[in-house]
LUMKE-356780 format. One record per residue (C-alpha): x, y, z; chain. Coordinates in steps of 0.5 Angstrom, whole numbers, plus 500, padded with zeros to 3 digits. Layout:
! residues N
ATOM   c1   c2   c3  chain
ATOM    X    Y    Z      A
...
***
This chain:
! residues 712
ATOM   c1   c2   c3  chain
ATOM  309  303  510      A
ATOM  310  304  517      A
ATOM  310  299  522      A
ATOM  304  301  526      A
ATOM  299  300  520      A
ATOM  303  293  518      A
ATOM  301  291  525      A
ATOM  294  294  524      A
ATOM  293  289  518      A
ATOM  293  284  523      A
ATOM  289  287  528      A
ATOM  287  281  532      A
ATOM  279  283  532      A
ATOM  280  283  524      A
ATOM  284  275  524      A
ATOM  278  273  528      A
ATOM  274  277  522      A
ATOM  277  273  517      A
ATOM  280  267  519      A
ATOM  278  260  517      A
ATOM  273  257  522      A
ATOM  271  250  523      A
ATOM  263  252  524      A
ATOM  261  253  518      A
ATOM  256  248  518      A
ATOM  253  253  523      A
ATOM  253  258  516      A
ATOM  250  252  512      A
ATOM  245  251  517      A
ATOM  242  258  517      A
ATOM  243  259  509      A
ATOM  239  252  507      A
ATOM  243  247  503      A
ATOM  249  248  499      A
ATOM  250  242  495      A
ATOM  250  246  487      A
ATOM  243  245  484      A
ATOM  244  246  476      A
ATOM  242  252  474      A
ATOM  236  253  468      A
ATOM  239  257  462      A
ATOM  242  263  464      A
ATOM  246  268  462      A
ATOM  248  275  467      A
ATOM  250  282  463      A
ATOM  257  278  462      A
ATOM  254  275  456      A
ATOM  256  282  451      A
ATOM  263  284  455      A
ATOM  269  285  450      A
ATOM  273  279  454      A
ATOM  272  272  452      A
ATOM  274  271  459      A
ATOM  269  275  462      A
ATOM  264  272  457      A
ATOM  265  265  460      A
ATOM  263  267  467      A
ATOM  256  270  463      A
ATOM  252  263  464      A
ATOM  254  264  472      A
ATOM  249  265  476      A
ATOM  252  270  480      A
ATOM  250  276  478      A
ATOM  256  279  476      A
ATOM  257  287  473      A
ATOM  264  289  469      A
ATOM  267  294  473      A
ATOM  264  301  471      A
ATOM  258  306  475      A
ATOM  253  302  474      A
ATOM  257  296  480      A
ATOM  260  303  484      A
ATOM  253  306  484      A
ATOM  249  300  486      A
ATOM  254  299  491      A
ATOM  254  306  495      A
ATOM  246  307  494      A
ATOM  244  299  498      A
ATOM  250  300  501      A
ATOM  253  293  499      A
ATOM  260  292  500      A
ATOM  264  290  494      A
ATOM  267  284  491      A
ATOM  272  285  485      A
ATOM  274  278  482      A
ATOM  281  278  477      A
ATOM  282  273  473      A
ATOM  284  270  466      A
ATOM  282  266  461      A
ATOM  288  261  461      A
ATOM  289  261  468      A
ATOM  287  254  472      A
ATOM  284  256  478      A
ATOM  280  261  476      A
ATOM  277  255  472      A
ATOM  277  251  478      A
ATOM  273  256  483      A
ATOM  268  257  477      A
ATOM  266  251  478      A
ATOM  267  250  485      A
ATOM  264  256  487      A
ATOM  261  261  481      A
ATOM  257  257  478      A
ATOM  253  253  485      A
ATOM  247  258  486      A
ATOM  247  257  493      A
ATOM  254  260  493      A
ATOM  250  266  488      A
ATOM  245  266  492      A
ATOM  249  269  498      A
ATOM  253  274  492      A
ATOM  247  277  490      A
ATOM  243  279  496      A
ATOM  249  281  499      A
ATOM  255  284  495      A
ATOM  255  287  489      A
ATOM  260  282  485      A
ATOM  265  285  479      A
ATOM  268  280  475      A
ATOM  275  283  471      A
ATOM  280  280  466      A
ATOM  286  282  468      A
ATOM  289  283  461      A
ATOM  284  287  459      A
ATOM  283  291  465      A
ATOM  291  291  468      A
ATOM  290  297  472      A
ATOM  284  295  476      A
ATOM  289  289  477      A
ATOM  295  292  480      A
ATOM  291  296  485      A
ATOM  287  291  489      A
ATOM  294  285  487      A
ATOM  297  290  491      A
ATOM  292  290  496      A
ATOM  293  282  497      A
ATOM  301  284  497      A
ATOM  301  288  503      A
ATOM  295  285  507      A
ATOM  298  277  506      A
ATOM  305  279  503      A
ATOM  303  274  497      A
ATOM  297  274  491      A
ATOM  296  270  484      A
ATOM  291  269  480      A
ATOM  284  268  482      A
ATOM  284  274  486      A
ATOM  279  275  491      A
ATOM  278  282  493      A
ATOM  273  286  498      A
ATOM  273  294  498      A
ATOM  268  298  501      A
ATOM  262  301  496      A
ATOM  268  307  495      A
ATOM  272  302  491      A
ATOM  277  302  499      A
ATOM  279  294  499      A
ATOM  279  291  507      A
ATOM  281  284  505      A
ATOM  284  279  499      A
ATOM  286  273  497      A
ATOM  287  269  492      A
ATOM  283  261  491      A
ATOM  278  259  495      A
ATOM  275  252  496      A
ATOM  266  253  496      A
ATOM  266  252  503      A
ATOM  272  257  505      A
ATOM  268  262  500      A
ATOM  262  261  504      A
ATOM  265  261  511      A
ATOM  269  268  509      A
ATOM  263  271  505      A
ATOM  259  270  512      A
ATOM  264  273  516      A
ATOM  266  280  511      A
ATOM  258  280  512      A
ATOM  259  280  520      A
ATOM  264  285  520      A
ATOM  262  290  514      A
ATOM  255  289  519      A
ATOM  258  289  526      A
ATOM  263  293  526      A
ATOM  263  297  520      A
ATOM  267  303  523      A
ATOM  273  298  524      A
ATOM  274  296  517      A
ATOM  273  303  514      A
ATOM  280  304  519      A
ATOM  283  298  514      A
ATOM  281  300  508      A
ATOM  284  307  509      A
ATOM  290  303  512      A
ATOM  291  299  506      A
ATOM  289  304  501      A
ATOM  295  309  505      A
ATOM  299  303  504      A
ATOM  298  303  496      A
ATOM  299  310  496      A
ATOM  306  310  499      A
ATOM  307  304  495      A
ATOM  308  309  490      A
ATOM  313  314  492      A
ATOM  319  316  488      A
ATOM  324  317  491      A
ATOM  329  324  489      A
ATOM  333  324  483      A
ATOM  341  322  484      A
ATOM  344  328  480      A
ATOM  349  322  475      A
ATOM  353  324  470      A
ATOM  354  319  463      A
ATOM  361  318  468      A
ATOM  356  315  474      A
ATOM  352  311  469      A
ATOM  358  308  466      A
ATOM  361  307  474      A
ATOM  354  303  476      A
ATOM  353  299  470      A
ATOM  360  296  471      A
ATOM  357  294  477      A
ATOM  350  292  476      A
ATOM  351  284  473      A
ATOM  355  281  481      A
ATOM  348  285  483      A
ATOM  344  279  480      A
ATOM  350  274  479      A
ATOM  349  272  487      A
ATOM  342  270  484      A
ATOM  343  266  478      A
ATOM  342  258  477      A
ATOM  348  256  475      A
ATOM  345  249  474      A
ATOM  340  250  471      A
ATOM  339  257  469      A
ATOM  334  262  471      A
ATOM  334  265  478      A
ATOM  335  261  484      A
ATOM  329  257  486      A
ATOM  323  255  483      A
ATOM  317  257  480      A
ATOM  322  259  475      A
ATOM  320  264  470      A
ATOM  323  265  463      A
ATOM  325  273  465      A
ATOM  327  274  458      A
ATOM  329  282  461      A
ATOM  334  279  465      A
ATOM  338  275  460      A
ATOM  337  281  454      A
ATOM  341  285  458      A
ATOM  347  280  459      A
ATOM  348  279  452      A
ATOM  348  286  452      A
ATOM  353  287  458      A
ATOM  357  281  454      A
ATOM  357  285  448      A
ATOM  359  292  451      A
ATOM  365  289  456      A
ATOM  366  282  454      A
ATOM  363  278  461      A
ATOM  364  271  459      A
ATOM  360  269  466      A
ATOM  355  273  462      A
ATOM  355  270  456      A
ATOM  355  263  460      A
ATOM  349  265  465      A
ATOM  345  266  459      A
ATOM  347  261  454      A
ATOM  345  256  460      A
ATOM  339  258  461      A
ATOM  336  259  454      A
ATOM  339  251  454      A
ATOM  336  249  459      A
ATOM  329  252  457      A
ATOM  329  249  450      A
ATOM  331  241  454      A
ATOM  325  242  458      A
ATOM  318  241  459      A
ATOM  317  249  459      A
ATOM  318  248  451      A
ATOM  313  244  447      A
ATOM  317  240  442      A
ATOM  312  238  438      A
ATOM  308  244  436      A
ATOM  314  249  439      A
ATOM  312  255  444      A
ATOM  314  256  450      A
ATOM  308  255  457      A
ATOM  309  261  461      A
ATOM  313  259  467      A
ATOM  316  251  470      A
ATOM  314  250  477      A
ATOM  320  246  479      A
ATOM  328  249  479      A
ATOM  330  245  472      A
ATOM  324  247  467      A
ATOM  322  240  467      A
ATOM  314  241  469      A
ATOM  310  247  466      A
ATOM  304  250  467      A
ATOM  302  250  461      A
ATOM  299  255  459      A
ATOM  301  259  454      A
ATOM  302  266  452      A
ATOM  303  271  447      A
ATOM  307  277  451      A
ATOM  312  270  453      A
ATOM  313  267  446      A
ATOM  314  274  443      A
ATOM  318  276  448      A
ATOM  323  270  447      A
ATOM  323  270  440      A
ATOM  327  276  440      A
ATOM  332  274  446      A
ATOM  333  267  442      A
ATOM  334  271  436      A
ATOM  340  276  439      A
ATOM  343  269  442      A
ATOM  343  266  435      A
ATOM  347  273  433      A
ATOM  351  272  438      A
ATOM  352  264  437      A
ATOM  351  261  432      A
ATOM  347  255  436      A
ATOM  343  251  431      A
ATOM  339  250  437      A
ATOM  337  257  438      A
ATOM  335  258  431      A
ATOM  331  251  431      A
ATOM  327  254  437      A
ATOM  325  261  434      A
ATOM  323  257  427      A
ATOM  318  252  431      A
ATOM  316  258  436      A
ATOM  313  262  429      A
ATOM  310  256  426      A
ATOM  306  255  433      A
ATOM  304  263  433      A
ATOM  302  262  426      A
ATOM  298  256  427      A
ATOM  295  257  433      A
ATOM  295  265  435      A
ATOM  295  269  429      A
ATOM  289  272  426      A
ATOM  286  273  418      A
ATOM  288  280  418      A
ATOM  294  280  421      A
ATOM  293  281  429      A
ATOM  296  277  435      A
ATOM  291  273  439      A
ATOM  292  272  448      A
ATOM  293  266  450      A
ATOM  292  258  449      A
ATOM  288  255  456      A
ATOM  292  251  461      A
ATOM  287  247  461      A
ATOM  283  242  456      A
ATOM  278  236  459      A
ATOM  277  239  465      A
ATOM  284  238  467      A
ATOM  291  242  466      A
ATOM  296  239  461      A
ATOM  292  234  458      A
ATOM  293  236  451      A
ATOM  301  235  452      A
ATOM  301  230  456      A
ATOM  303  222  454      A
ATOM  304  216  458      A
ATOM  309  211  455      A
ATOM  303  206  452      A
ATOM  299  212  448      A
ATOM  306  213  445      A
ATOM  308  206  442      A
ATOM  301  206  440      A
ATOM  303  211  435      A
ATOM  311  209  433      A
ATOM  313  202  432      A
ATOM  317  199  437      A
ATOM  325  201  435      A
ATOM  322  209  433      A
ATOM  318  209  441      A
ATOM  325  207  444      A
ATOM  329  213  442      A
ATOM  324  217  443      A
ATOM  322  215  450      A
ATOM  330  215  452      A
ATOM  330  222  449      A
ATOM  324  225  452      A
ATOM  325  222  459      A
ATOM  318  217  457      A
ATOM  318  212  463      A
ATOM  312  207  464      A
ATOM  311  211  471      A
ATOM  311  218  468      A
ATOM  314  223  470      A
ATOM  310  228  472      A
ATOM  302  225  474      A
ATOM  298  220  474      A
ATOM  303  215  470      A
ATOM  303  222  465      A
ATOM  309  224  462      A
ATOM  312  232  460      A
ATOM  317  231  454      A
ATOM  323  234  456      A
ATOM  331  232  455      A
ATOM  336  230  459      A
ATOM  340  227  453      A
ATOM  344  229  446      A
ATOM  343  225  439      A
ATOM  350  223  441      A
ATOM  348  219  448      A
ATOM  341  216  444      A
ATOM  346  214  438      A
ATOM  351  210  443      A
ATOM  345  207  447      A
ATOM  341  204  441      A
ATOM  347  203  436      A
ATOM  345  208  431      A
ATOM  349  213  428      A
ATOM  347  220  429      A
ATOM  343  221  424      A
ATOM  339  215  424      A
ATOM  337  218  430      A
ATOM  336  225  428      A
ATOM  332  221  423      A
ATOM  327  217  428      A
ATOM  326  224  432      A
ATOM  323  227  426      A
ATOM  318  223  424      A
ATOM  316  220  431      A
ATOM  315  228  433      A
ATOM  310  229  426      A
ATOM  306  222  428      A
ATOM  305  224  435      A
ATOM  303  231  434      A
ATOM  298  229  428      A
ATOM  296  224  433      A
ATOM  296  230  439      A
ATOM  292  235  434      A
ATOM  285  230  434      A
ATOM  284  230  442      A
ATOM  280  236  444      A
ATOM  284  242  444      A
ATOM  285  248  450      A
ATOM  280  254  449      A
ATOM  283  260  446      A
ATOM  283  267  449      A
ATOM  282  271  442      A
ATOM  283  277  444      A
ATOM  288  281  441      A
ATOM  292  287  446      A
ATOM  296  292  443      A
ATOM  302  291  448      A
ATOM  302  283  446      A
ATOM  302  284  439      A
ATOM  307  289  439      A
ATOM  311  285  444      A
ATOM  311  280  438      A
ATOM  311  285  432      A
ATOM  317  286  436      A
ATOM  320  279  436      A
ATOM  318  278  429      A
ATOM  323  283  426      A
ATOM  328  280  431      A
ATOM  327  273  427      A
ATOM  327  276  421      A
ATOM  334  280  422      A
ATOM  337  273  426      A
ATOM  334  267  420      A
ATOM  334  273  413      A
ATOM  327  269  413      A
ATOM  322  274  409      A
ATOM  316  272  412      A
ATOM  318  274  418      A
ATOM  318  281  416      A
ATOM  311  280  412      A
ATOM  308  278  418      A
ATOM  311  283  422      A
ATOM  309  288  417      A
ATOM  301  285  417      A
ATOM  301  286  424      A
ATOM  303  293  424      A
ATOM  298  295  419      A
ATOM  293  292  422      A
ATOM  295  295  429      A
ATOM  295  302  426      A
ATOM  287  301  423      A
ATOM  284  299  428      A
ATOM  288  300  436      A
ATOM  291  307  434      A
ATOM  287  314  433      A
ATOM  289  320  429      A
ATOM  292  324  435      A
ATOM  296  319  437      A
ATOM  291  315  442      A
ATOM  290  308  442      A
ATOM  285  303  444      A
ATOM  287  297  449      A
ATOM  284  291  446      A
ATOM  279  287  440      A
ATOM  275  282  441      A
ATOM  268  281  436      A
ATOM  271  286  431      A
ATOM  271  291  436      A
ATOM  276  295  439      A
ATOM  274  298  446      A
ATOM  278  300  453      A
ATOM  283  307  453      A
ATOM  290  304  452      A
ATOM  295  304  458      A
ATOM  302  307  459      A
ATOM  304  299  456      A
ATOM  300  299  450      A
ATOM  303  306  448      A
ATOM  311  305  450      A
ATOM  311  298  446      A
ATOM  308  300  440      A
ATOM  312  305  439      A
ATOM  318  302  441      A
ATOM  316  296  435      A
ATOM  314  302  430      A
ATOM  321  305  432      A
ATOM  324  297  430      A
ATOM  320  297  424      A
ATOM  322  304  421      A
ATOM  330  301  422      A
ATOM  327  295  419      A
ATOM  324  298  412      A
ATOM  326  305  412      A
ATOM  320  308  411      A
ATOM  319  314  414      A
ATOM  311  313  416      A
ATOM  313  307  422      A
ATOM  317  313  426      A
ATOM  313  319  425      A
ATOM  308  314  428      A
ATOM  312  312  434      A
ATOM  313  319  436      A
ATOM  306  321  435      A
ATOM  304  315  440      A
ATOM  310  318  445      A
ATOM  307  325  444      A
ATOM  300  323  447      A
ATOM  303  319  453      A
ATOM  307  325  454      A
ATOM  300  329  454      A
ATOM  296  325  458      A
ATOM  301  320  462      A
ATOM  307  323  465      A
ATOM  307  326  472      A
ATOM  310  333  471      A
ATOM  314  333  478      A
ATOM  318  326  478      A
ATOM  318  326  471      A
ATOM  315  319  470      A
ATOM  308  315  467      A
ATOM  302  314  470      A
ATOM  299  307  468      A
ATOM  292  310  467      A
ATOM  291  316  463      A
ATOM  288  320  467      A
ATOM  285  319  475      A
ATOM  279  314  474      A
ATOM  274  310  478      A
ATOM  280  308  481      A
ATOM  282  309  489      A
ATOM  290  310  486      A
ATOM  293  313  479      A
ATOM  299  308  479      A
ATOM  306  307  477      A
ATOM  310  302  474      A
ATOM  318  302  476      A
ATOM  320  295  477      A
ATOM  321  290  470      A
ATOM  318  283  471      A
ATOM  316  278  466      A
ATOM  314  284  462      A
ATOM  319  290  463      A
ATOM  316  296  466      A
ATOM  312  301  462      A
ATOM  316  307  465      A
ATOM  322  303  464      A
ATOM  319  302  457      A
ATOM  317  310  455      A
ATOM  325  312  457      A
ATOM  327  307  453      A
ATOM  322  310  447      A
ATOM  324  317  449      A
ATOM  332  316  449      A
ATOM  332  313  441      A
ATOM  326  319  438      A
ATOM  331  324  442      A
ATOM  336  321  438      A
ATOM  333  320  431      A
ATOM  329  327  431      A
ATOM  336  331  435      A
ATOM  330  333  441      A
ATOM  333  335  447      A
ATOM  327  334  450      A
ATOM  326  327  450      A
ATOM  333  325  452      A
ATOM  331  329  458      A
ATOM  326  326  461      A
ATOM  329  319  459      A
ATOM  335  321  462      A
ATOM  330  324  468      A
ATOM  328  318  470      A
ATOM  334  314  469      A
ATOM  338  318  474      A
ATOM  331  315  479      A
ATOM  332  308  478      A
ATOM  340  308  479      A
ATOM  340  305  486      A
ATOM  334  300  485      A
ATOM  338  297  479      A
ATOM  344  296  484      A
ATOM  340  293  489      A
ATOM  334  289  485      A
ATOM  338  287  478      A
ATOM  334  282  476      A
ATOM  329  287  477      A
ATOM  331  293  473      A
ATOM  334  289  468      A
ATOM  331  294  462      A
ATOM  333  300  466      A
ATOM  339  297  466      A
ATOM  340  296  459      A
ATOM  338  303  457      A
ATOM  343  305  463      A
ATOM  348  301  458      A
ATOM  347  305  451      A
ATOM  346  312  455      A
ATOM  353  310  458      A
ATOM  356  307  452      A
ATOM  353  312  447      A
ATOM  350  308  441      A
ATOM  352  310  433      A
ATOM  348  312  429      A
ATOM  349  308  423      A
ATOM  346  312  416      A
ATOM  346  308  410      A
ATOM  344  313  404      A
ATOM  343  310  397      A
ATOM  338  306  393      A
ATOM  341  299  395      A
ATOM  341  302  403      A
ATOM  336  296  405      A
ATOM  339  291  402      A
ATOM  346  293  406      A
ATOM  342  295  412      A
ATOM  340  288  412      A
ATOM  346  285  412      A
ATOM  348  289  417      A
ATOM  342  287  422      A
ATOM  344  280  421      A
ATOM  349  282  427      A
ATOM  348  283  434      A
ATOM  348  291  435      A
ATOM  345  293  441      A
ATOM  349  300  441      A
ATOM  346  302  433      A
ATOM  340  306  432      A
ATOM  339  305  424      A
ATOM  336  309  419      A
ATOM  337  311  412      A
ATOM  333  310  404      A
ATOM  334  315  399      A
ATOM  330  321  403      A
ATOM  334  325  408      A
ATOM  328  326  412      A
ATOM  332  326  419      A
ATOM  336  331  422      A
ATOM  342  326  421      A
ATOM  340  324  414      A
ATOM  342  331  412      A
ATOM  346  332  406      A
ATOM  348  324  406      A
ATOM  344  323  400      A
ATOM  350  321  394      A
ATOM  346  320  387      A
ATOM  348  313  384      A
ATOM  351  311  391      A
ATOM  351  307  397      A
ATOM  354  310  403      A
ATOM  354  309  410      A
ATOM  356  313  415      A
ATOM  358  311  422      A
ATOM  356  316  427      A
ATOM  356  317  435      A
ATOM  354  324  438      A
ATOM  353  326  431      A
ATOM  360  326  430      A
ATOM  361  320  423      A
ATOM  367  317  421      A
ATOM  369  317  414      A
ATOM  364  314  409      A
ATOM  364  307  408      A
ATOM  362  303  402      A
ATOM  361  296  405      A
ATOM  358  292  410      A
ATOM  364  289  413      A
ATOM  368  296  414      A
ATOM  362  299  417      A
ATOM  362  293  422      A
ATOM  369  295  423      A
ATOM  368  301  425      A
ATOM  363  299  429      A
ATOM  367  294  433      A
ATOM  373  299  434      A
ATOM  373  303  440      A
ATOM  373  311  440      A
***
């Protein structure tokens, strides 16, 4: 963006616009009294939406619409302007402005008569999302959750923000009035400067003209690009909030893996240990909240979500490959057994997310203080659980509250208290049990049970990486559960996919996220069962994203599918929590290319990889996931065929170790390219191979895995 429209952001006739006033007694005078008068029993047109987001705000009196023609329309013929409002379920302070400020009907009032008001979930809707998020960002340099954003009738946004208290509500709907009134020519020059600034966002700078040397050369420097910020303390990135950012440390375990960087090892081991120790971790029911909001993990927000546990399944999964730590293994154990009980629905499919809050306030249902807690235990039992998850009288978090964190080991809690190490470890156990059987009777946080295909297939995903990591079968059963269930009721024939389930209802065209981690858990689960039908359909998934996603000048992917109601058809490039679905489909493409010998795919892979070579330099931890597949094109992966009617009994030996270089395929079919003439009657045979060039057909495991580690 240039200069000159920044500055126009911030024009002083706009500040004075929306600035906060201290008149906006003048505004209530005018309007009538504001103090909330309770409404009769409503309910508005959210009361059939899809999201159970959206249908909480359904007894709002509000008179909200989902986004579609009939808000856009109604906006251009009264010529109204446009309020898009973006939450989700369990996001805190969305609730918080509900309740402030959407459901008091002088509030509504003023909504009603004077703007068209649209309410979004942003797990539903993440495209509608990402415009207006990043409208907040250029206006303000800053967003989050409630976003708040106001756009001329064309969908064009002047103005954004993120929480207001009722009183600053009123004062800025007041003023966006005034404005859009007024001087209407003004904010039609800042919509078009801010829908110019979204745009530019978007420009993909010309390819680098890499060779696999190059790549090799600028992998071995991507790792001291985010090694000056990393937490050597305490893990993660420097600062706080912290985010878990399980890309990051997947793509140093692999740089461990590939060129033996022990800091790289350490960096991850570190962090994975403080996440476990801290308040983020729910060492009663297991699963992790999604993010600590100080530097150490001790406090979280307390939501939690799916996308977050799948994804740190898988990265404690690869740790424990790497390790051994029974720490890790305890983790990914408890984290299923909390997806289990609390996410998973009948048939198969993964549910969104558990509300921060419960009782009107956040973090009530883990929290404890220290008298509640020896109500539970008998005195000895309080004593080491109190010492062991930092419980003191005055808290350490609210109001004389305690998040269960630990800063000490068995061995520390045993010297204290003059027991041995298993008595302690006895204690915890049966302490942890009483307290979550007392925890379970208070009143839980609400559920969001929609079910999204690129959630689910992050979890499908984390399930298999359990199951190669622990050899548990019921790990792959759920996995398996979860597929069939994708497959039946999100994927089409042609490949297309729907978005979201709710009510026994799939609804809203999938994105690029949804087709790029799909695909990718198929391509897991073919390596995990062989059968063929899991990797015909990842290809028949990327084939539609090809079709009606991909840009054919920058050889990248819209996140839409096609040009919409929205004022810009977006990209996304840089991984985040979530890694990005470009950054995702590149990867996609790179092992289908190699599975089906297409040189077509390996060469929009290599396409958008030869883009995002500098940013990986510049932004390390974001472009993490580009960087990892940087390090299996640099590397070149085996393809490892095991032919014979014992190939999954071996192949699952051989999964039990970390081997992020290996594409693995096999049974007693040659129904790849690189299956062919391999197939030995009576035989189990397997066949390490790079470039399609093998190695001598071994029969074992452990030569394999010799083969395997031996340099070309």
């Amino acid at each position: 963006m240039v200069q000159s429209d920044r500055e126009y952001f911030f024009s002083d006739k706009f500040r004075f616009l929306i600035g906060w006033s201290l008149c906006a007694c003048v505004f209530l005078f005018l309007m009538g009294s504001c103090q909330k008068n309770e409404p009769a029993e409503f309910s508005n047109r959210l009361v059939a939406a899809s999201s159970p987001y959206l249908r909480e705000h359904a007894d709002n009196p509000v008179d909200w619409y989902e986004w579609g023609s009939e808000a856009l329309d109604k906006a251009r013929l009264e010529d109204k302007p446009i309020i898009i409002s973006i939450g989700y379920a369990s996001c805190h302070w969305c609730h918080v402005m509900e309740e402030e400020s959407f459901m008091d009907t002088a509030v509504a009032r003023v909504m009603n008569e004077n703007f068209v008001s649209i309410k979004i979930d942003r797990e539903e809707r993440p495209d509608i999302d990402q415009v207006y998020m990043t409208a907040a960002q250029l206006i303000s340099g800053n967003a989050g959750w409630p976003l708040n954003a106001f756009a001329l009738p064309n969908g064009k946004p002047f103005y954004a923000g993120t929480y207001f208290t009722k009183d600053q509500w009123l004062n800025l709907l007041q003023q966006i009035l005034t404005a859009y009134r007024e001087d209407n020519r003004s904010l039609i020059k800042q919509a078009d400067a801010i829908t110019k600034g979204i745009l530019e966002n978007e420009v993909i700078e010309p390819a680098a003209t890499g060779t696999s040397n190059d790549h090799g050369e600028i992998y071995k420097r991507i790792f001291s690009s985010i090694e000056s910020k990393l937490d050597d303390t305490s893990g993660g990135l420097k600062g706080a909030p912290k985010f878990p950012m399980p890309v990051v440390w997947e793509f140093l375990l692999q740089d461990y893996y590939y060129t033996n960087n022990t800091k790289a090892l350490e960096a991850t081991t570190i962090t994975l240990n403080a996440m476990a120790n801290g308040g983020i971790y729910d060492h009663l029911g297991g699963g992790f909240a999604r993010y600590g909001t100080d530097a150490n993990w001790k406090i979280p927000h307390f939501e939690k979500m799916l996308y977050d546990n799948g994804q740190l399944v898988s990265l404690y999964s690869h740790a424990y490959q790497v390790t051994a730590d029974p720490v890790y293994s305890k983790v990914i154990s408890e984290t299923l057994d909390f997806i289990h009980e609390e996410l998973t629905s009948p048939d198969g499919g993964f549910y969104s997310s558990l509300n921060a809050d419960s009782e009107g306030e956040e973090g009530t249902f883990y929290v404890w203080t220290k008298a509640e807690i020896e109500t539970v235990l008998d005195r000895q039992s309080a004593t080491i659980f109190n010492e062991y998850y930092s419980v003191t009288e005055e808290g350490n978090w609210e109001n004389q509250k305690n998040v269960l964190y630990r800063e000490s080991t068995t061995d520390d809690i045993a010297k204290n208290n003059n027991v041995s190490v298993a008595e302690v470890v006895q204690s915890l156990a049966a302490a942890k049990a009483k307290l979550l059987e007392r925890r379970n009777k208070r009143i839980q946080p609400s559920l969001d049970d929609k079910i999204l295909t690129s959630w689910n297939a992050l979890m499908l995903i984390g399930y298999l990486d359990a199951y190669c990591a622990l050899d548990k079968q019921q790990y792959l059963e759920a996995a398996k559960s979860n597929a069939q269930f994708l497959k039946k009721h999100m994927l089409q024939e042609n490949g297309k996919l729907w978005r979201s389930y709710s009510n026994n209802n799939a609804s809203i065209d999938a994105f690029l996220d949804d087709y790029a981690l799909l695909a990718n858990a198929y391509i897991k689960l073919y390596q995990a069962t062989f059968e063929i039908e899991w990797l015909s359909l990842a290809r028949t998934i990327a084939d539609y994203a090809i079709l009606h996603f991909q840009d054919s000048q920058t050889g990248f992917f819209y996140y839409t599918p096609e040009a919409s109601q929205l004022i810009v058809r977006k990209m996304e490039l840089s991984d985040q929590v979530i890694p990005s679905s470009n950054s995702l489909m590149a990867d996609v493409l790179f092992k289908l290319g190699q599975y089906y010998s297409e040189e077509s795919y390996l060469a929009i892979s290599n396409k958008m990889l030869n883009h995002i070579s500098k940013d990986m330099l510049e932004n390390g931890p974001y472009y993490a996931n580009w960087a990892s597949l940087l390090g299996k094109v640099s590397f070149q992966p085996y393809e490892v065929a095991i032919m014979g009617n014992e190939s999954l009994e071996k192949s699952h030996a051989l999964m039990k170790n970390y081997l992020p270089d290996v594409l693995l395929m096999g049974g007693t079919e040659e129904n790849l390219p690189l299956l062919e003439d391999k197939f030995v009657a009576d035989k189990t045979i397997i066949y390490v191979c790079r470039d399609k060039v093998c190695k001598l057909p071994v029969r074992e495991v452990k030569e394999a895995l010799q083969q395997l580690h031996t340099k070309k």
